[in-house]
N, C-alpha and C positions, 0 to 999 in steps of 0.2 A: 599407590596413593597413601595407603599406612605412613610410608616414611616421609612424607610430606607433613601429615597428621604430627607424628612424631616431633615434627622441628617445629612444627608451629603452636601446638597446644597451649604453650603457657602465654602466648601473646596474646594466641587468638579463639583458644576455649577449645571446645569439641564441635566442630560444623564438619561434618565427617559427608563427604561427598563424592561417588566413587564411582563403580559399575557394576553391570550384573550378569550373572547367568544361571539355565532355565533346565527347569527339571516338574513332574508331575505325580500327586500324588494318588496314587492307582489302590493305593495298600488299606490299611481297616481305620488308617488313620487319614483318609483323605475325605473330603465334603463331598466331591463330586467327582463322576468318573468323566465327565466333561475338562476338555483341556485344550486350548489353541495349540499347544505345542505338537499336537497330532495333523494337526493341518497342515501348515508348514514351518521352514524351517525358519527360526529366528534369526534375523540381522539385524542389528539393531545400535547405537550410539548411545554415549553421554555428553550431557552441555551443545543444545546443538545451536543453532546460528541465531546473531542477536535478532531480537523480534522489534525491531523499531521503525523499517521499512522493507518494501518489497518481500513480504512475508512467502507470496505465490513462484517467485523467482528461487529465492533461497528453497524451499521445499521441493521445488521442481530439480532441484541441483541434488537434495537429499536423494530422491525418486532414481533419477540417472543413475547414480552411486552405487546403484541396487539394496540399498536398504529399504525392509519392509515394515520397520517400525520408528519412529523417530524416538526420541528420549526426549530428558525436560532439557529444557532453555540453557544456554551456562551463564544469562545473567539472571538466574537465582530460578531452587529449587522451589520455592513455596513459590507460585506465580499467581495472579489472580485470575477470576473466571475470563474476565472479558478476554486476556491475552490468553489463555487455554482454549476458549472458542475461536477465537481467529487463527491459532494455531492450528486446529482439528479443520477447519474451514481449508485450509494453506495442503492441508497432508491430503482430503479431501480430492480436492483436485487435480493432486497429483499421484493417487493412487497407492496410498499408503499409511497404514494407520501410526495413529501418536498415543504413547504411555501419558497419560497425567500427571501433573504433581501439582497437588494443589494445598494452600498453606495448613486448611483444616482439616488435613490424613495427618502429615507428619510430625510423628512424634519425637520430642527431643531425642537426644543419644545419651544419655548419664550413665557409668560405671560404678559399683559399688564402691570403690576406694581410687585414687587416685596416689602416684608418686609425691614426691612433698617437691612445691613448688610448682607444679600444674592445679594451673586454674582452672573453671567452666565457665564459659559463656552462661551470663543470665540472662540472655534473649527470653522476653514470654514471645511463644508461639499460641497460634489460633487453636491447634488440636486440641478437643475433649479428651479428659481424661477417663478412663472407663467407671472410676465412682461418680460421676458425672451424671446426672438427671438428664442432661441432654447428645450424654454421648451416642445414640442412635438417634437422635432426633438429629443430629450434627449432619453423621454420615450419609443420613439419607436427603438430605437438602443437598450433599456434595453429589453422590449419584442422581439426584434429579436434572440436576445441570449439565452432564455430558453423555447420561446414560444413552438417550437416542439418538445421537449424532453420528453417521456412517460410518465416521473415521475415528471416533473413540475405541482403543486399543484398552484399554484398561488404567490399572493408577498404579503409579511409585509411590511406595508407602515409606522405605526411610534404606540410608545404605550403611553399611557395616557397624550395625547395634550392636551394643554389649549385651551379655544377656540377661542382665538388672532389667530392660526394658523388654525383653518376651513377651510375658503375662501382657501387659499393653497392645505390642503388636500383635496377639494371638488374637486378641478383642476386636481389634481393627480388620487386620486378614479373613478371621472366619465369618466374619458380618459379612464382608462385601465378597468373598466367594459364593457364599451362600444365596446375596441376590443378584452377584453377576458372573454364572456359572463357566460362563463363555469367552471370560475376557481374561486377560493377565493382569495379577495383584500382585506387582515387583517388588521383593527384597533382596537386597544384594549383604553378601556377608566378609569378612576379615578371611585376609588368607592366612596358613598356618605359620608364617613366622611375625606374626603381631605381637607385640607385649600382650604378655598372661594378662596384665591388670585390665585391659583390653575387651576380653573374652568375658570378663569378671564372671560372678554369680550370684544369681538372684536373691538367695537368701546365706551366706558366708555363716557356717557356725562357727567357722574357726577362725572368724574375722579377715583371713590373706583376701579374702575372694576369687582364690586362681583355681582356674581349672585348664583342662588341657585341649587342644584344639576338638578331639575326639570328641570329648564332652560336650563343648560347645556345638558341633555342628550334632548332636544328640539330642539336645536340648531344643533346639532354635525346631527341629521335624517333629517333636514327641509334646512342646509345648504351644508354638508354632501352627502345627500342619501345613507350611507352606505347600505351595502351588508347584515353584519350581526352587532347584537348588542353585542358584547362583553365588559365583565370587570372584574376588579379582586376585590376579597376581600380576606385578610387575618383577620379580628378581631377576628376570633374564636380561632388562637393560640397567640396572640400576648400579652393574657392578659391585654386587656386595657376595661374594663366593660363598658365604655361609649360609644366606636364605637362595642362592640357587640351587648347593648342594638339595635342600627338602623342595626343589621345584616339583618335580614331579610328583614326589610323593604327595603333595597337597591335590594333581590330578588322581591319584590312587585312592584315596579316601574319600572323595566326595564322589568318583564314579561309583564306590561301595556303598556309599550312603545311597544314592541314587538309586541303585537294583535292590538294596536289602529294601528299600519303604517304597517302590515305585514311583520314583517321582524325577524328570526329565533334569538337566542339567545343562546349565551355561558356564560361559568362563569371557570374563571381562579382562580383555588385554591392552597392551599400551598405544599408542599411535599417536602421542606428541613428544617432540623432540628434537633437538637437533645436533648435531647430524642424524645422530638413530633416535628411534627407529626408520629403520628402510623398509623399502618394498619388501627385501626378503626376510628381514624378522617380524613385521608384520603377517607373510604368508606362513610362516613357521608356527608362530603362535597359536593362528587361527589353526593351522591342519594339526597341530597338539591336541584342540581339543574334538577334531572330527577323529582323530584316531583311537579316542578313549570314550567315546559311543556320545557325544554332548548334543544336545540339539536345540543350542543356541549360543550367537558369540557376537560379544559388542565391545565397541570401541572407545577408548577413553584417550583422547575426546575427537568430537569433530569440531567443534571450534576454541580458542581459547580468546581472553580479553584483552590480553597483552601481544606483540607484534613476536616474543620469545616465549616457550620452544614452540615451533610452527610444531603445526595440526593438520588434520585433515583440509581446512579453511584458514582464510587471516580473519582478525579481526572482524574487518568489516564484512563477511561472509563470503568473497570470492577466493576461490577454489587452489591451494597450493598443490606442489608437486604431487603431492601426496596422495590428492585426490584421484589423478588417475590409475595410481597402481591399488590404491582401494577400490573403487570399480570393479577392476581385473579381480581382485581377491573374490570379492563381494558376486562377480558373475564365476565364477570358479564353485563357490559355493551354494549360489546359488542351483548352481545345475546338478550336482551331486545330492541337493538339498530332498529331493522327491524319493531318494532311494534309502538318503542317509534316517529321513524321521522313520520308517519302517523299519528297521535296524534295531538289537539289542546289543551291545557287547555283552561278550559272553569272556573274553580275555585281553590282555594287553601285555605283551613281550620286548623286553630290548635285546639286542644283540651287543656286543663288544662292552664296553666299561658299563654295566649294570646300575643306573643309580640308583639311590640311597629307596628305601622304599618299592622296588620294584622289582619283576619277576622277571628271569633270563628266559631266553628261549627254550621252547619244552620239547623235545625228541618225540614226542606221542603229538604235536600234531602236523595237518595235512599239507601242512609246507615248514620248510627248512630255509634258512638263511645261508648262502654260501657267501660271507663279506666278512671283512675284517672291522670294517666301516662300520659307525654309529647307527643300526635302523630300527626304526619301532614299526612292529608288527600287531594290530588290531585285528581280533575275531567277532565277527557277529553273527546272529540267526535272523533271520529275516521272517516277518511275518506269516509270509507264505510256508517258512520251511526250510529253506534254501539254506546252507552255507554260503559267507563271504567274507575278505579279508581286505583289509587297510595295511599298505605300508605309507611310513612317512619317513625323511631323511632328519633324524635325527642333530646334524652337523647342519649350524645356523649360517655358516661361514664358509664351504667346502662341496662341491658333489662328491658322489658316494656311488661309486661302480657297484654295484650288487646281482645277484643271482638268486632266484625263486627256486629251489625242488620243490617239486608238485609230490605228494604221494601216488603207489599207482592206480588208487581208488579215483584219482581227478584226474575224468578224460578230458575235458576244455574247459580254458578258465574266459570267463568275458569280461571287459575293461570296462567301464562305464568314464564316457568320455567328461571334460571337466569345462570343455567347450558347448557342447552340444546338450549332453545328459543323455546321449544313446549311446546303446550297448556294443561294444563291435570285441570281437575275437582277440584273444590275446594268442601271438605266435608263440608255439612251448617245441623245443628241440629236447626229443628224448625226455617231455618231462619237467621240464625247464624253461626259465627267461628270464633273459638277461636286461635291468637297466642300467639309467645312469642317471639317479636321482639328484636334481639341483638342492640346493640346501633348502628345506621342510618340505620341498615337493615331495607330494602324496600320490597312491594311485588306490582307486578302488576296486575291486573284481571279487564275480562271483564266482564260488568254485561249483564246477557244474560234475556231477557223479555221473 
């Protein structure tokens, strides 16, 4: 979404509008040890279907889909109560809750400095500002109105801030965790190849205002204390080789961020487009971020306003190709989703060309790669104790014959099915198993001692 940002800024100011994903802060810097993301596993969208008829049909189609949380509207992020409430009503009935966004949370997006020749949008918005006499008297007239509602999931408070506006959003976020301990308070952040000016910083003594993405997602936890670590990348379809070479690495650092402060992680991927994304870079994506321990992942978008690039929906909300290999994604994860929230990554390995940022396979542990083939290999501990491992096929385009050595410490390994969510036997010859992983097909198994 950044490079959309990019081309448009100077026309169209900064309405920076994006996606998220989910992370928990457990550490000395979190409000509460209370967290949906331990429940279950996040699915969830951006921009979802226009709200101007058949609200219970269109939600009922989101439900199907297997998504468990809906996102805001994509005809506009600041929406009003009454369409929030018919919303929540619409999710309600179809067994599924809805993020808010309502116009008096969000706060602008400003950068310390801009390039010469980008402008800002001067839209005034309805958010209080925290020197504001009624900036708590604001937000809690906003939790008055959806706090009791079944289907209220929580609020989107704003997507990929600079971090000129922290201090702001840290006002907003830790009020409303504090009186809604239970629910999700969405920010979604820049991925790391955004313009520095981007990232800015809050107070520039040295007038640049750049800081490094590291920084940034340092600031956004330490000033912040988000809920969950969420953010989007698209460089895998946008064809730009220079921001896919740091693809991964932008998974590497925010899983780090993640485990150093405790706090749960999403990863917001593409799904409008056309031709691509397909079904299989869509599956690719999402199993990227099950294999680097995330536990949540949403889609940008499910509907768009224009009839180009198709989406999960057209326009008018009836359902493109799309939607039913999302489904399939979406019950794929779903079913892994009960074993995957219990799960820590504890490491994340590739096999064959290593990229930028990331760690090759390690000879000390409890399985070996025998491929030539591109594979990523995920370690976790599991609550209970247990070791288990994730591989995913690395190649978005190609399957990948591969071979698992077991060490002889692992007498049976169990597959957790991606159909069902039960556990059945994995067949090991001498030690061993053999697949033939389709491109991002994933498998998950526990290694049994």
């Amino acid at each position: 979404m950044v490079n959309r940002i990019t081309e448009m800024l100077g026309a169209l100011g900064i309405t920076i509008i994006s996606c998220m994903c989910l992370t928990i802060l457990a550490s000395s810097s979190a409000l509460s040890s209370e967290s949906p993301f331990t429940k279950e596993f996040f699915i969830h969208y951006w921009w979802g279907p226009p709200t101007s008829t058949n609200l219970d049909a269109k939600y009922a189609d989101v439900s199907k889909a297997n998504f468990n949380y809906a996102g805001l509207p994509g005809e506009g992020d600041a929406v009003h109560p009454q369409k929030s409430k018919a919303i929540l009503d619409a999710c309600e009935a179809n067994g599924i809750k809805y993020i808010v966004s309502d116009q008096r949370i969000n706060p602008r997006i400003l950068p310390v400095s801009l390039p010469a020749g980008v402008a800002i949008d001067e839209r005034v918005w309805s958010a209080k500002k925290p020197d504001d006499p009624a900036f708590y008297t604001a937000l809690d007239a906003v939790i008055a109105d959806y706090a009791n509602h079944p289907a209220f999931g929580g609020f989107y408070v704003v997507d990929e801030p600079s971090a000129t506006i922290f201090p702001w959003i840290a006002k907003i976020n830790q009020y409303l965790r504090k009186k809604l301990p239970d629910k999700i308070i969405y920010i979604n952040l820049l991925p790391n190849w955004a313009p520095q000016w981007l990232y800015a910083q809050p107070t520039p003594d040295d007038g640049s205002g750049a800081i490094t993405y590291d920084e940034y997602l340092e600031k956004f936890i330490n000033v912040v204390k988000p809920q969950v670590l969420s953010y989007d990348n698209y460089a895998l379809l946008e064809g730009n080789a220079d921001r896919f070479k740091i693809y991964f690495a932008n998974f590497e650092i925010v899983r780090e961020k993640g485990l150093k402060y405790g706090i749960p992680t999403c990863f917001v991927f593409l799904s409008q487009g056309q031709p691509r994304p397909t079904a299989t870079d869509m599956l690719w994506q999402a199993n990227m971020a099950l294999v680097y321990g995330f536990k949540g992942i949403s889609y940008y978008t499910y509907w768009v306003w224009g009839e180009e690039p198709l989406a999960i929906t057209y326009k008018d909300g009836i359902p493109t190709d799309k939607y039913r290999e999302v489904k399939r994604i979406n019950w794929q994860v779903k079913m892994l989703g009960p074993t995957l929230i219990k799960l820590t990554s504890t490491g994340v390995y590739h096999s064959s060309d290593v990229p930028v940022g990331c760690k090759p396979m390690d000879p000390k542990l409890p399985i070996s790669i025998q491929s030539d083939k591109p594979i990523v290999l995920g370690m976790f501990k599991h609550e209970d104790g247990s070791d288990w491992a994730m591989i995913v096929n690395r190649d978005y385009t190609n399957p990948a014959t591969t071979e698992l050595a077991f060490c002889p410490s692992i007498k049976s390994v169990m597959e957790v099915s991606n159909q069902t969510g039960v556990s059945v036997p994995l067949s090991l010859k001498q030690g061993s198993a053999s697949f033939v992983l389709q491109p991002g097909e994933c498998k998950l198994m526990k290694l049994m001692k």
